[in-house]
C-alpha positions in Angstrom: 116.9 88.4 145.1 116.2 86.3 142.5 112.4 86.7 142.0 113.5 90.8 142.0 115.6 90.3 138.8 112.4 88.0 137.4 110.5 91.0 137.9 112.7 93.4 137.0 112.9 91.2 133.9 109.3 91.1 133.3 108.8 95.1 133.9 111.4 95.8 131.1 109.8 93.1 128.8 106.6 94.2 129.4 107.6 98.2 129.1 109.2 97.3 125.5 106.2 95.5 124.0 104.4 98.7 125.3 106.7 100.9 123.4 106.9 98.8 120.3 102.5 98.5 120.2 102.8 102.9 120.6 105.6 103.1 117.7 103.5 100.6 115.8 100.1 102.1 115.9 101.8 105.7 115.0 103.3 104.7 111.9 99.9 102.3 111.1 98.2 105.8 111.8 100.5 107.6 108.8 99.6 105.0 106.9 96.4 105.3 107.0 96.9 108.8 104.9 96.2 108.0 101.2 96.2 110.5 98.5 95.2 109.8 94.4 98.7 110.4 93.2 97.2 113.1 90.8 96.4 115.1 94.1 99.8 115.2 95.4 101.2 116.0 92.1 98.9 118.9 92.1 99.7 119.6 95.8 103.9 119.8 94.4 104.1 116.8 97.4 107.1 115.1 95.4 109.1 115.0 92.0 108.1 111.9 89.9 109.1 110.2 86.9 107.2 107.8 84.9 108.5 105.7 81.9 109.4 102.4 80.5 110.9 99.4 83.0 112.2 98.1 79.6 115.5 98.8 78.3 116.7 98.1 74.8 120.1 97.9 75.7 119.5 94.6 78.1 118.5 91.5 76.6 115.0 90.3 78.3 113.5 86.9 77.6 110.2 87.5 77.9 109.6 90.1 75.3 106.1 90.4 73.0 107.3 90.6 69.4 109.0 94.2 69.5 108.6 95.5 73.1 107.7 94.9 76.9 104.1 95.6 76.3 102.4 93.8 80.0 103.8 92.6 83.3 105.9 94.7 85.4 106.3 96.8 82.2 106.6 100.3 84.0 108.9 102.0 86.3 108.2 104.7 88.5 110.4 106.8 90.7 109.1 109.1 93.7 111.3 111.7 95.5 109.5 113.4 98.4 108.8 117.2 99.4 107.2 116.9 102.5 108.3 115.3 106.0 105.9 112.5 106.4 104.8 109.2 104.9 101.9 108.9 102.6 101.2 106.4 100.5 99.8 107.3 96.8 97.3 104.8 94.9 97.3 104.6 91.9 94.1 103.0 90.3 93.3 100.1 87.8 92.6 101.3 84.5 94.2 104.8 84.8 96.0 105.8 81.6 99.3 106.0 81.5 100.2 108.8 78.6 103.0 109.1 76.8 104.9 112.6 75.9 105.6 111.1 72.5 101.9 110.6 71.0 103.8 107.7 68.8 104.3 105.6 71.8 101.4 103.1 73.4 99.2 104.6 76.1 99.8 102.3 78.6 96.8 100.9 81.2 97.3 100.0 84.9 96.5 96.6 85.3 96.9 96.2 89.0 96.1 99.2 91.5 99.0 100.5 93.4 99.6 101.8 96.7 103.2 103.5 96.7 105.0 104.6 99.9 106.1 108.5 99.7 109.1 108.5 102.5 110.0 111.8 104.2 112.3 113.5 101.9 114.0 110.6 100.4 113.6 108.7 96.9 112.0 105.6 96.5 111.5 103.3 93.2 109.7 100.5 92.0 108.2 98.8 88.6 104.2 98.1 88.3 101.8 96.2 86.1 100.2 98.1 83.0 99.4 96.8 79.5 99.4 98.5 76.2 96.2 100.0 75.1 97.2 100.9 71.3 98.7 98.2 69.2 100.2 99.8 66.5 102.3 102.4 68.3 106.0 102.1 69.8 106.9 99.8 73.1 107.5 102.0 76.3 111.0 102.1 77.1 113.1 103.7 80.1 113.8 106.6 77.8 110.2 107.4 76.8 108.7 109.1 79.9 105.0 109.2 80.7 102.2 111.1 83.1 99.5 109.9 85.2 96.2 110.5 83.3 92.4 109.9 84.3 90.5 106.4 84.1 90.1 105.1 80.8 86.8 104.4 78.8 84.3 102.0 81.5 84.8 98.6 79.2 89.0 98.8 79.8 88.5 99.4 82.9 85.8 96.6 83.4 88.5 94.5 81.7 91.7 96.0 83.5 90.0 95.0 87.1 89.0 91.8 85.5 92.5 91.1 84.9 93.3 92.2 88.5 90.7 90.2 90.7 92.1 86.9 88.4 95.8 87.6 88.1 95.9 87.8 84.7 98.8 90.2 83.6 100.2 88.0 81.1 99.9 87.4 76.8 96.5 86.3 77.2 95.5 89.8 78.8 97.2 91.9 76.5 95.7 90.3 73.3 92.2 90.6 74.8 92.7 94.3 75.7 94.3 94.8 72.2 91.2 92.9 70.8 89.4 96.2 72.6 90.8 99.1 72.0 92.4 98.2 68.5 89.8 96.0 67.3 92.4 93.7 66.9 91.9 90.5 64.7 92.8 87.0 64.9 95.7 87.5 62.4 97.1 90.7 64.2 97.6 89.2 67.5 98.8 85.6 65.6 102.2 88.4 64.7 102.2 89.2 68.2 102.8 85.7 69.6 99.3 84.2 69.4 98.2 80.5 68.6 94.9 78.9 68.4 95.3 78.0 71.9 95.8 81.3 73.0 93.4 82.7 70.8 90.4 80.2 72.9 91.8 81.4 75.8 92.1 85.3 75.2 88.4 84.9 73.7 87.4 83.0 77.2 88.9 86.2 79.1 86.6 88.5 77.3 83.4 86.6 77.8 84.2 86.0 81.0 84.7 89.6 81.7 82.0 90.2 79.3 83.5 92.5 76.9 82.5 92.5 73.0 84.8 92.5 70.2 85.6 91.0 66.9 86.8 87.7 68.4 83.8 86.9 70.4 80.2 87.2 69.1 77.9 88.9 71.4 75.6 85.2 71.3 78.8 83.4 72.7 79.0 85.8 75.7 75.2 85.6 76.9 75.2 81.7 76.1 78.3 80.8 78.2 77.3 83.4 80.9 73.9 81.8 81.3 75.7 78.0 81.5 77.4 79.6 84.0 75.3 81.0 86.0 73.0 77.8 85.9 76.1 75.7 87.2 77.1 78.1 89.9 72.9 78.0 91.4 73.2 74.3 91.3 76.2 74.4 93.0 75.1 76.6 95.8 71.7 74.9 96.2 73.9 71.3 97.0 76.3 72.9 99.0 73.5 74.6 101.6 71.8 71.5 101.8 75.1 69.3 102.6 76.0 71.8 104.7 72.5 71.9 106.3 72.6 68.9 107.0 76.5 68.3 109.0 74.8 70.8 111.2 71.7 68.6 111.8 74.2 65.5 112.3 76.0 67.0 114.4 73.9 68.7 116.6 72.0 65.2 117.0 75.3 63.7 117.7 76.1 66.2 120.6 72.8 65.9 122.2 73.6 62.3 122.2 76.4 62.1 124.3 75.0 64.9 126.5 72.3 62.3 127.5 74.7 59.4 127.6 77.1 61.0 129.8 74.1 62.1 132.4 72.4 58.8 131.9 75.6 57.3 133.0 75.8 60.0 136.2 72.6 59.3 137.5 73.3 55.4 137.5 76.5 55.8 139.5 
């Protein structure tokens, strides 16, 4: 009696894991289905509304002189059409363009995949920086549209920013120092020192990107430091590792023999 309830048990157990991998693998399967948010817009797939996370009448702490210009600067609010979940991407470096031309085009930062749920409303704030200096902060008022991929060097420096998780002062100055040509003296009004100035600089020859801070010299002489560093490094770590191997293999094959030196005296 006992070992039928064990199996009993066991059958259900074993039938609900079986269910649960099935459910599982059919929503990993919807999933799967990625569209360019442009496309489903085009496709009337869902209502959307892009502006602003930032909202004058709330006090925020981390603000850049007058506006939320980086970080999780943008909201975004999807309501589906359609009876199945998609998720849309949206890519680093896409410009984010504003209905008022005296507002900042803003920049994705940080590619996006967003879930579309069947016919329901889902919202959520994303990483983008200001790519003109001079005009107004986006706000929750100000609403925007998705546009194409910017120019190749912002994106270059967007998806630099991505890989090294850098959506912070230091990013927006050395995009700023991009597109607006920005000096030293604008971006000291917008919160920088000459510590962040070294660093914003270091960010653009890193990513490799010319402007007015950084002299094209600085770029190709700290690149090729680098580069020299990084083969040294490589050539060291092969041959340490190399060698472990080596020692190690020699140690097994030691203890092999020992151990069947050891059986054929018994």
């Amino acid at each position: 009696m006992l070992l039928k309830q064990i199996n009993n048990r066991v059958f259900f157990i074993a039938a609900y894991i079986f269910i649960s991998i099935n459910l599982y693998s059919q929503v990993s399967k919807e999933n799967l289905i990625k569209l360019p948010i442009k496309e489903a817009i085009d496709k009337n797939m869902l209502d959307l509304n892009i502006s602003g996370a930032g909202d004058p009448r709330v006090y925020l702490e981390i603000i850049d002189r007058d506006g939320v210009h980086f970080g999780k600067c943008m909201r975004i609010v999807l309501k589906s059409k359609i009876d199945s979940l998609i998720l849309l991407k949206i890519d680093c470096g896409t410009e984010l363009i504003p209905l008022d031309s005296s507002f900042q085009t803003m920049i994705v930062t940080k590619t996006i995949e967003l879930p579309l749920y069947p016919n329901e409303t889902y919202a959520t704030k994303f990483y983008a920086m200001c790519g003109q200096i001079h005009d107004h902060p986006p706000h929750i008022a100000m609403p925007y549209v998705v546009g194409d991929l910017s120019d190749s060097n912002t994106v270059k420096l967007a998806r630099y920013f991505e890989e090294n998780f850098i959506q912070n002062m230091l990013g927006q100055h050395a995009l700023w120092a991009h597109t607006d040509n920005a000096s030293k003296e604008e971006l000291i009004k917008y919160g920088a020192d000459s510590i962040t100035l070294a660093k914003t600089i270091n960010i653009l020859n890193e990513a490799g990107i010319i402007t007015t801070l950084n002299p094209t010299e600085n770029i190709l002489e700290e690149k090729n430091i680098d580069e020299t560093e990084e083969t040294y490094v490589m050539v060291d770590t092969k041959y340490i590792y190399g060698a472990a191997s080596l020692i190690s293999v020699l140690i097994l094959t030691i203890i092999i023999l020992l151990v069947r030196i050891k059986k054929l005296s018994a």
